[in-house]
N, C-alpha and C positions, 0 to 999 in steps of 0.2 A: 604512902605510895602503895599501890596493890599490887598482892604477889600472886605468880603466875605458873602455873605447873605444864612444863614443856614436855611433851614427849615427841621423840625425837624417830624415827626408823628408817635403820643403815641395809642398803642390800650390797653383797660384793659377790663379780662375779668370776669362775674360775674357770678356765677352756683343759680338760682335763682329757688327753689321750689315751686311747683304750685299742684290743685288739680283741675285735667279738664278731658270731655269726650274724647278729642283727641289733635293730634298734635299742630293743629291751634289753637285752642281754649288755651292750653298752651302756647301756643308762644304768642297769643297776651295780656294772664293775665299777663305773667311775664312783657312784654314791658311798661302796664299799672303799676306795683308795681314800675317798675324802675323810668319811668320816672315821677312818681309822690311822690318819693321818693324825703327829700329833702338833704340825706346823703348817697346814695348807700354804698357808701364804708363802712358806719359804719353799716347798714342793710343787707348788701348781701357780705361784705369783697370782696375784688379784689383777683382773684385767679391767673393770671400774667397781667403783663407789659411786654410790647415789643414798646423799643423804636429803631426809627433806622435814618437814615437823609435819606428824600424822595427827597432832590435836592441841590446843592450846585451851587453859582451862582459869580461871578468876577464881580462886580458891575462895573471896568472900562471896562469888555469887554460889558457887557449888555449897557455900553451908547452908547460905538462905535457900536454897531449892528444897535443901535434904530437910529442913526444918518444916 
C-alpha cells in the first residue's frame, strides 16, 4: 500500500479589542497583545478554525521524479 505525505494548514481566527486613533495604530496594538500573549486562545478565545489539506504527495512518485 502506498504512503502518502499530508500536509495539512490550520488558520484560527481571533476578534481582539483595541482602543486606538485609527486603523493602523489598531492593527498594530492588537498584533502586540497577541503576539505577546502567552495563551491567546484562553485571552482573545478562537472565533473559527479552518482546517483543510494544502497538498497531498506519493512519496514513491516523489522519489522517481527526484531520480
Amino acid at each position: 500500500m502506498p504512503k502518502f505525505r499530508v500536509k495539512l494548514a490550520e488558520t484560527t481566527q481571533y476578534v481582539i479589542e483595541v482602543e486606538a486613533e485609527d486603523r493602523d495604530e489598531a492593527a498594530e496594538l492588537a498584533d502586540e497583545m497577541y503576539c505577546s500573549s502567552s495563551d491567546p486562545d484562553a485571552e482573545y478565545g478562537a472565533s473559527a478554525w479552518v482546517r483543510e489539506v494544502s497538498s497531498v504527495t506519493c512519496l514513491r512518485e516523489a522519489v522517481a521524479h527526484a531520480v
